[in-house]
Each structure stands twice: as structure tokens, then as C-alpha cells.
N, C-alpha and C positions, 0 to 999 in steps of 0.2 A: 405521148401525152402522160404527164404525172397526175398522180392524184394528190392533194391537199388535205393534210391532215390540220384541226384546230389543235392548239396547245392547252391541253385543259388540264397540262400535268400540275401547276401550282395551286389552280382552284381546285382542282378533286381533292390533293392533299391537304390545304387552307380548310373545304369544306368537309373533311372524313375527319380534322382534329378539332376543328370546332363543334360539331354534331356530335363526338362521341368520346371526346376528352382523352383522360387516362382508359380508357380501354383501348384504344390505338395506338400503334406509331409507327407511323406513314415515315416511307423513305423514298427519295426520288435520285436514283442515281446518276441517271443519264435521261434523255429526253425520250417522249413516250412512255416512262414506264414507271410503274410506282411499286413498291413493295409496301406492304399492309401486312402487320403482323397482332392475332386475336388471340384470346381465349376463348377456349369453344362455344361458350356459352354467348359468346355476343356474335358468332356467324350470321346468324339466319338472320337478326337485327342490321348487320352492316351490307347482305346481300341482299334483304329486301329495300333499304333505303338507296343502295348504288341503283335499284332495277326503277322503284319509283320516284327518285330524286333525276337519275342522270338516264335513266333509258336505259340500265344494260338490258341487253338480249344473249348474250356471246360468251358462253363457256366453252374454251378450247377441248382443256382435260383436267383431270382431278389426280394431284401427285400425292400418294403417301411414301412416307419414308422413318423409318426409324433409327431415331438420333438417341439411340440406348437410352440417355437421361427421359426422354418423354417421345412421343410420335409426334410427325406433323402431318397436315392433310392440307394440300396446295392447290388453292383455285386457282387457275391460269384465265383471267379474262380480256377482255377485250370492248373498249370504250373510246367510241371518236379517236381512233388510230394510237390510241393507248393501251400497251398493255400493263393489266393490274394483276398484282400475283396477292393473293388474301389468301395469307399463312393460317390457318390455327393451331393451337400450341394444345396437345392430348396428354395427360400423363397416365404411364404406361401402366399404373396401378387401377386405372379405369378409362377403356379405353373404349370410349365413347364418343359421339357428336350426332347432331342433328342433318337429317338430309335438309338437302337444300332442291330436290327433286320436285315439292308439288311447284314453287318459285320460278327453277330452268330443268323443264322435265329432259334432258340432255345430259343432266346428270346422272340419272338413273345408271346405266350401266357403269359408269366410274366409279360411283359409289358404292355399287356391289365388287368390282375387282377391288379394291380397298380392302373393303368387308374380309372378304375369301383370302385377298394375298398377307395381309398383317393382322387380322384380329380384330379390328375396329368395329364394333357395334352402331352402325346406321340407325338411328332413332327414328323412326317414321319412315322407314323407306317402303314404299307402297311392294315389292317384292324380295323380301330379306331372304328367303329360302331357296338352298339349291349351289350348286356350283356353275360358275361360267367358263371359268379355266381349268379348273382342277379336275382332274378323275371323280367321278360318281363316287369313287370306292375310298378317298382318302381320307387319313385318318381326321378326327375329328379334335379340332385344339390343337392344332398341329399347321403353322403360319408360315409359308415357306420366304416373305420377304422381311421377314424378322432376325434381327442380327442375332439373336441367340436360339436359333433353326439350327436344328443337328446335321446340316449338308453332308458333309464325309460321311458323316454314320447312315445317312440313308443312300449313300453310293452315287450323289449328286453331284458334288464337286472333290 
């Protein structure tokens, strides 16, 4: 038995650039899947209208990654058998954004490894303090998933 997925890749896109104009651009490369790419300030905006517009429930994981020129912080979700990847775009001169934690409290833990592994400042996140992954005792300002992390110098790679 298969299951049925609707194709709701051309109206989620049709409807995320109509809603929200020049702050988006929605790309659909293959079926199922949309990529969405923000400036940070319109996250919380685009993840509260997908959650009350279309239903979402479904955060996989929360990707950061740092692309030297600025960071990005990558919602992985999932909609009527679509997955939608909503990029935000950080620069690394303030490296900030908003949880999206009280929205999909699921994100909470993603959004603290983030926090801990690159630097990023979780705005509202109901528990900012503390490490999850790292040693109690590590240094402080000190980002181990940051391309300009002294690896070698601390006997890590």
C-alpha cells in the first residue's frame, strides 16, 4: 500500500511570494520540495503564517552552517509530504535570530546546539544557558563549528 501525497509544491510557492513579496524567494527544484530563503528578521513572520496558513506541525532539525561571508540557520520541515527547507541568511557581524521555539517547541534543543556549536544568539529562547554538547569547562567565545575555529591549535584536527 502507497501512501498519497497532495502536490501543494506550486501553491505553497505561488502562496509564500505572494504573502511576502521581496522578502522571499521560493525555489522548487524537484517535486516535494521547496527551498525558501529569509532574512532573519522575517523567520518567525514566515514560520508562524506556514503553521497558521497551511498546518505546519513538523520540524525535522535546525541546520547552521557557516558560509564565512554570513551564517545560515536551516529549518528542515515538512508539509502534506513536502519538504520545505526555510534558509535564514545571519551576518556574522551579529549573529543573531529569533527562536521559533514558543511556535514548534521541538525546536528548542536545535536551537540551543546552534547557539553552543557557532555562536549564534537565540533571541527568546525559553532556556539560552548551559551547554548540551560541549564540556562544562569550555572556553567561552570559543565556536567549535565556525570556519575560523583554531582546530589544529587545539589538537582537534
Amino acid at each position: 500500500m502507497s501512501r498519497e501525497f497532495k502536490n501543494i509544491d506550486a501553491e505553497l510557492k505561488s502562496d509564500l511570494e505572494t504573502q511576502f513579496g521581496q522578502k522571499v524567494e521560493v525555489v522548487n527544484t524537484r517535486p516535494h520540495r521547496l527551498f525558501v530563503t529569509i532574512d532573519r528578521d522575517n523567520l518567525v513572520e514566515v514560520i508562524q503564517y506556514l503553521k497558521e496558513k497551511h498546518g505546519l506541525t513538523y520540524l525535522s532539525t535546525i541546520t547552521g552552517l557557516d558560509a564565512v561571508e554570513h551564517f545560515e540557520v536551516i529549518y528542515h520541515l515538512f508539509l502534506d509530504g513536502a519538504q520545505i527547507n526555510v534558509k535564514a541568511i545571519i551576518p556574522t557581524d551579529d549573529p543573531r535570530i529569533a527562536s521559533v521555539t514558543p511556535m514548534l517547541p521541538i525546536a528548542n534543543w536545535y536551537e540551543k546546539e546552534v547557539s553552543e556549536m557557532l555562536g549564534i544568539t537565540i533571541e527568546g529562547h525559553p532556556n539560552p544557558e548551559g551547554y548540551m554538547q560541549l564540556p562544562e569547562d569550555w572556553p567561552e567565545g570559543e565556536y567549535p563549528l565556525r570556519k575560523n575555529w583554531p582546530a589544529k591549535e587545539r589538537g582537534v584536527r
